[in-house]
C-alpha positions as CSV (number, residue, x, y, z in Angstrom):
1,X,-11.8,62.6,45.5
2,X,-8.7,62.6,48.1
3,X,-8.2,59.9,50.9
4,X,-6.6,61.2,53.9
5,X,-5.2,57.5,54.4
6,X,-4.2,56.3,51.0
7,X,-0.3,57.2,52.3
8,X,-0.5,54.3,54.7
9,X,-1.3,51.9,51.5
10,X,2.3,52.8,50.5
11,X,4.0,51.6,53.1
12,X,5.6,48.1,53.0
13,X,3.8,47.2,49.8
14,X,4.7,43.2,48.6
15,X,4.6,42.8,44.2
16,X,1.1,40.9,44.3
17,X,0.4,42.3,40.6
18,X,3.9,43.5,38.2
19,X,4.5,46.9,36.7
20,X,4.6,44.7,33.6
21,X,1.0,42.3,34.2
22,X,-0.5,45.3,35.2
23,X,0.1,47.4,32.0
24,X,-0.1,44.3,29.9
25,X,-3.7,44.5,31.5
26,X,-4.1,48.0,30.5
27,X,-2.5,47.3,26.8
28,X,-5.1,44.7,26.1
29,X,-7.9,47.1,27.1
30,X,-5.9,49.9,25.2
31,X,-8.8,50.0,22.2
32,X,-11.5,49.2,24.6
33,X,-11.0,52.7,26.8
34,X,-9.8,54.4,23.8
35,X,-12.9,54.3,22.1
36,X,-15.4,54.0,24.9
37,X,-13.7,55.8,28.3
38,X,-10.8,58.2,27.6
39,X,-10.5,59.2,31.3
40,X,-9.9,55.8,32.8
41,X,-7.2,55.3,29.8
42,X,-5.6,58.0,30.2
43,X,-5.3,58.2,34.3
44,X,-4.2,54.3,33.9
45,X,-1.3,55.2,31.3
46,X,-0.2,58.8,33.7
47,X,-0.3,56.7,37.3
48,X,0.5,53.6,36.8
49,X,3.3,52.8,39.3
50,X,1.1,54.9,41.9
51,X,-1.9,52.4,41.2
52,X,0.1,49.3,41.3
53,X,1.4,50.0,44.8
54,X,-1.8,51.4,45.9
55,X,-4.0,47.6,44.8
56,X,-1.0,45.7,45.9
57,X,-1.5,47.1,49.4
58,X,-4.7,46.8,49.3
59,X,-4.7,43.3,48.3
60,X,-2.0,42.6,51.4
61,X,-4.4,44.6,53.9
62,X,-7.5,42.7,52.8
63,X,-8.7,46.5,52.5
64,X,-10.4,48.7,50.4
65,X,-9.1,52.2,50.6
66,X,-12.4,54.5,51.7
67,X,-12.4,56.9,48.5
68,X,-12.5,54.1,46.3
69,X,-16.0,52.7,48.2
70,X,-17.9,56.4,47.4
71,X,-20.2,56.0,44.6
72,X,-23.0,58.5,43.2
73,X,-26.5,57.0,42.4
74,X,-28.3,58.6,39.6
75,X,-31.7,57.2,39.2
76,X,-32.2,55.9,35.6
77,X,-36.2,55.4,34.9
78,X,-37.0,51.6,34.0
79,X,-40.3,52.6,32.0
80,X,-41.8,56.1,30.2
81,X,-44.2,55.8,32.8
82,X,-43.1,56.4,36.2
83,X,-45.6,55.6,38.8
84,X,-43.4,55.2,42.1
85,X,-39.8,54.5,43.4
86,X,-39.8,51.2,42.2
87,X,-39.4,52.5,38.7
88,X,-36.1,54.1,38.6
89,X,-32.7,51.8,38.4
90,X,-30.5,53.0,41.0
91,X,-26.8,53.1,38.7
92,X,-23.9,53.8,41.1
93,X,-21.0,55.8,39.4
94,X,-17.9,54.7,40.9
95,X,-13.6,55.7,40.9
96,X,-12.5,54.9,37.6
97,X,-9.1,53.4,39.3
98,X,-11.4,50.9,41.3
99,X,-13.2,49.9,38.2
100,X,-9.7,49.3,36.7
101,X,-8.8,46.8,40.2
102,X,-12.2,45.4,40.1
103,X,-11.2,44.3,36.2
104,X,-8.0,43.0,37.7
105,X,-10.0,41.0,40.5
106,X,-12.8,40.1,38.3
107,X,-10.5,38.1,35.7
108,X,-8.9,36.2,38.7
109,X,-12.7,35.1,40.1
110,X,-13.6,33.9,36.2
111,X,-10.3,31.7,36.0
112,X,-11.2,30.1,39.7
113,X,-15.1,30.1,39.8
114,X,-16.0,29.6,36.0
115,X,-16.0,26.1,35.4
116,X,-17.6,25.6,39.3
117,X,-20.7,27.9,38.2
118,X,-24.0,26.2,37.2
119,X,-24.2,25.4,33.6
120,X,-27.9,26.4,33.4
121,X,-26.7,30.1,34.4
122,X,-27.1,31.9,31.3
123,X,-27.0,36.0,33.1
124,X,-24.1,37.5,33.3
125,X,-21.8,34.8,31.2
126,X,-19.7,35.5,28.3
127,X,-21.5,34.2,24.9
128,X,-24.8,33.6,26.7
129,X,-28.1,35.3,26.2
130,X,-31.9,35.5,27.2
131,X,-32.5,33.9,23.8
132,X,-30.7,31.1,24.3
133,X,-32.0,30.3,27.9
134,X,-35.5,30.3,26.2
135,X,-34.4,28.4,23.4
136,X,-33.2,25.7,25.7
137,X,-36.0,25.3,28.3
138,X,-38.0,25.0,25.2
139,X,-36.5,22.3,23.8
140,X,-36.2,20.4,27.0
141,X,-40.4,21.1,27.1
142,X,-40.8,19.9,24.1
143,X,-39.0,17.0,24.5
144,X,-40.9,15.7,27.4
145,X,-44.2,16.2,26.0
146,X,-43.6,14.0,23.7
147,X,-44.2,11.2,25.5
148,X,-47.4,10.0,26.5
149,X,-49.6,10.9,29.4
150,X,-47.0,13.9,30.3
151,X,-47.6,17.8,31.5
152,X,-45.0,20.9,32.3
153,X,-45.2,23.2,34.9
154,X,-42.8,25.9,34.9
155,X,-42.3,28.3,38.5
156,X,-40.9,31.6,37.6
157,X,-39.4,33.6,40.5
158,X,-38.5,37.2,40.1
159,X,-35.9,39.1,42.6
160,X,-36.8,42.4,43.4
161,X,-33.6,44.7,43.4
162,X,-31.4,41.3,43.3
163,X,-27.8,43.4,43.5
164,X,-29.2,44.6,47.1
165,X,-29.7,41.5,48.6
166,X,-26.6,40.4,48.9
167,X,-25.4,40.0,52.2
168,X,-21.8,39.9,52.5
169,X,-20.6,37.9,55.4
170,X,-23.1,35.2,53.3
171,X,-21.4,35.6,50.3
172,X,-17.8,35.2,52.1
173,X,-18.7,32.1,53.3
174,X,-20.2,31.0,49.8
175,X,-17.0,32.1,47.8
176,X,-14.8,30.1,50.7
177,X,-17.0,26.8,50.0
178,X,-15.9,27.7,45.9
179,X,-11.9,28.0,46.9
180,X,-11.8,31.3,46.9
181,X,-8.6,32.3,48.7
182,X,-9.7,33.8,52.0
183,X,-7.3,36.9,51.6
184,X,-9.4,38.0,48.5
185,X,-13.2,37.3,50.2
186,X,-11.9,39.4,53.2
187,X,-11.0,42.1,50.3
188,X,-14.7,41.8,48.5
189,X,-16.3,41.7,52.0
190,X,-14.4,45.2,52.5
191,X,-15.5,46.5,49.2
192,X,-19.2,45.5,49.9
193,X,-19.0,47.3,53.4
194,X,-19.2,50.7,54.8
195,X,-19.6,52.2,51.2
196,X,-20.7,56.0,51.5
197,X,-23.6,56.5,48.6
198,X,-25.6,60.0,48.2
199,X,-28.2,60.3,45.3
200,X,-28.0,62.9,42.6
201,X,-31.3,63.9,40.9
202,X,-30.7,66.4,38.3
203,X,-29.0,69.8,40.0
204,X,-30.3,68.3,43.6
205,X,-28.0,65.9,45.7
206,X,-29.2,63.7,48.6
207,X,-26.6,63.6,52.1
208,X,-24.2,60.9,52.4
209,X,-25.2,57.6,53.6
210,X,-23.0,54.1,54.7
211,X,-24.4,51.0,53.3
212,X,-22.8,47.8,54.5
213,X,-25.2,45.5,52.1
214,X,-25.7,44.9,48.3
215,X,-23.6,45.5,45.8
216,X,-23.9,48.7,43.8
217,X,-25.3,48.6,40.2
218,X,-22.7,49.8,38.3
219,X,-20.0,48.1,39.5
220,X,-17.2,46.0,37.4
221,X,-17.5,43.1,40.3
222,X,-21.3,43.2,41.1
223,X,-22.7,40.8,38.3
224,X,-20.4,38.0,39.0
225,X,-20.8,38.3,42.6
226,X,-24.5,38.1,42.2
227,X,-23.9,35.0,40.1
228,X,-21.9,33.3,42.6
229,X,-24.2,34.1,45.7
230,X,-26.6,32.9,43.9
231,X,-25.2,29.9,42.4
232,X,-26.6,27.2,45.0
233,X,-30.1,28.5,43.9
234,X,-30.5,25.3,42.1
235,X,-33.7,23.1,41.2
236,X,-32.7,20.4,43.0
237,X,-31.2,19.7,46.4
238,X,-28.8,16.7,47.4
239,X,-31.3,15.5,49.8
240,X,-34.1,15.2,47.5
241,X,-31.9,13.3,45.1
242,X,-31.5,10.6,47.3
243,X,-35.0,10.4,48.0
244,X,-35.9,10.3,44.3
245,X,-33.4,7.6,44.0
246,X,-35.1,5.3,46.5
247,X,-38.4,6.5,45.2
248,X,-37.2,5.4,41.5
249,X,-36.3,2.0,42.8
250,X,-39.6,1.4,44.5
251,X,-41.8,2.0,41.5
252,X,-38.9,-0.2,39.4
253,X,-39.5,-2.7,41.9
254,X,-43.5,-2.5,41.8
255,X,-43.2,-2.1,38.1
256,X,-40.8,-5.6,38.0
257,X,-43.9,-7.2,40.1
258,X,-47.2,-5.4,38.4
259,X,-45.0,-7.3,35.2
260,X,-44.5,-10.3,37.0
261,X,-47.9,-10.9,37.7
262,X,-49.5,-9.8,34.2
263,X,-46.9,-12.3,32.4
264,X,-48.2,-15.1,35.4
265,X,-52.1,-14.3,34.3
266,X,-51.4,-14.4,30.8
267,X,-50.0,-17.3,31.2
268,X,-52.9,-19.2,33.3
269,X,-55.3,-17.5,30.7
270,X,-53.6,-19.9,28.2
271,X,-53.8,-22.5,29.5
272,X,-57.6,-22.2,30.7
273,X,-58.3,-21.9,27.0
274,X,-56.1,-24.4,25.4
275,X,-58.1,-26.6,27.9
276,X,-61.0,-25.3,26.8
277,X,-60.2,-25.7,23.0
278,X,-59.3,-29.4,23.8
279,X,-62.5,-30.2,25.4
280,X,-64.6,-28.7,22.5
281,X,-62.3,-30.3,19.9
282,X,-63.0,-33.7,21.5
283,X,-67.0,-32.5,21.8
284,X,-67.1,-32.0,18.1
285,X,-65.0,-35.1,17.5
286,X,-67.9,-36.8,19.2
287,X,-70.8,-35.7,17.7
288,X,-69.3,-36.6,14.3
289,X,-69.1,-39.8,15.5
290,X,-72.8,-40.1,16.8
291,X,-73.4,-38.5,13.5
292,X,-71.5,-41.6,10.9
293,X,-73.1,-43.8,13.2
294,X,-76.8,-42.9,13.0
295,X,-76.1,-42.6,9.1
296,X,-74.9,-46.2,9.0
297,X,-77.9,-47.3,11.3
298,X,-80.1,-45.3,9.0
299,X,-78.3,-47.0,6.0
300,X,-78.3,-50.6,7.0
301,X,-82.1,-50.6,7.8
302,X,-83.0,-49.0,4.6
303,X,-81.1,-52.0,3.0
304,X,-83.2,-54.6,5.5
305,X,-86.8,-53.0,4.1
């Protein structure tokens, strides 16, 4: 596919990314597109210095070039059974030179936004699985049953076509609060808007349509940017901290006095009964008296007779 305006992207172009990074890039992914795609190797090795002035620009515009933002949706079925729309997976086929600049972009988010993302996200992460999300919430279930008087309950929440809500002047705000640099939000925020899309179903092709929210399954970019709209999703909220805080040190302080108070009736319960074990000592300390002293009545008058 041609662009009419990708001459303007030449003009003026400042080095943001080196003939040299950007075919050290393409080196390191050498046995990577060797083995899996041939056609984005080889159009990487043939254009190179055409591709680096073409991202450079479009890095210094804050601008995605309009060919690079059409993409073909095949529908993929989700189940052997398809019972309506829901069913299929929508996968957008995209340029192969933007999914080589959305490799570039996607390694410069990771180095700025990985150690800000949540460490309980376990899609879409590098050495991270299902398995071991499972495996964790498990343990921590486990754990907490263990104690006495205890009960789990879990909320599961499901998004329906996640990759399409994202809205992008949301997510430019969101990757501005994570230090994104605002040059490159403007750029993703251009890359999420006014892409052209047409569905291909077998032989049979849809008309073109502009789409200005979601982000296209397929895409080198979409997974992370999901991640990181989503990444204030968390299971607890500032606010409610605080309250659990003061609510933490009212039941410590009820708990201090409910403690107070036992150790206080304990205390008077002992020394209601050591009372009460002094007055029966001196009872039976009596009667034993009474006792020698009838037998020594008893004793002397036998004597008398």
């Amino acid at each position: 596919m041609c662009c009419p305006d990708l001459e303007a992207f030449f003009i003026n172009c400042k080095p943001f990314y080196s003939p040299r990074e950007f075919s050290s890039f393409i080196l390191a992914k050498e046995d990577a597109f060797r083995n899996g795609d041939r056609v984005l190797y080889n159009q990487a090795r043939n254009t190179l210095n055409k591709e680096i002035r073409i991202f450079n620009r479009s890095l210094e515009l804050c601008e995605v070039p309009a060919c690079f933002k059409h993409s073909t949706i095949i529908p993929i079925p989700k189940k052997p059974k398809i019972t309506g729309l829901n069913d299929y997976r929508p996968v957008a086929l995209t340029s192969v030179v933007m999914k080589l600049f959305e490799r570039l972009v996607l390694a410069y988010l990771k180095n700025i936004t990985g150690p800000l993302l949540d460490p309980l996200q376990f899609a879409y992460r590098a050495n991270r699985s299902r398995d071991e999300a499972v495996n964790m919430r498990l343990h921590f279930i486990l754990q907490h049953l263990d104690k006495s008087g205890t009960y789990v309950r879990l909320l599961f929440v499901d998004f329906s076509s996640a990759f399409n809500i994202i809205i992008p002047t949301l997510l430019q705000t969101k990757l501005i609060q994570l230090s994104v640099p605002s040059s490159l939000c403007q750029w993703i925020t251009s890359f999420l808007t006014d892409r052209h899309q047409l569905v291909k179903l077998g032989k049979f092709t849809s008309n073109s349509r502009t789409t200005s929210t979601g982000a296209p399954q397929g895409c080198v970019l979409s997974p992370l940017l999901f991640s990181l709209y989503t990444n204030d999703c968390t299971s607890t909220d500032p606010s409610k901290k605080k309250k659990k805080k003061k609510k933490n040190r009212k039941k410590r302080e009820k708990n201090k006095r409910k403690k107070r108070e036992k150790n206080k009736r304990k205390k008077r319960q002992k020394k209601k009964k050591n009372k009460r074990n002094k007055r029966e000592k001196k009872k039976n300390k009596r009667k034993k008296r009474k006792k020698r002293e009838k037998n020594k009545r008893k004793k002397r008058q036998k004597k008398k007779k």
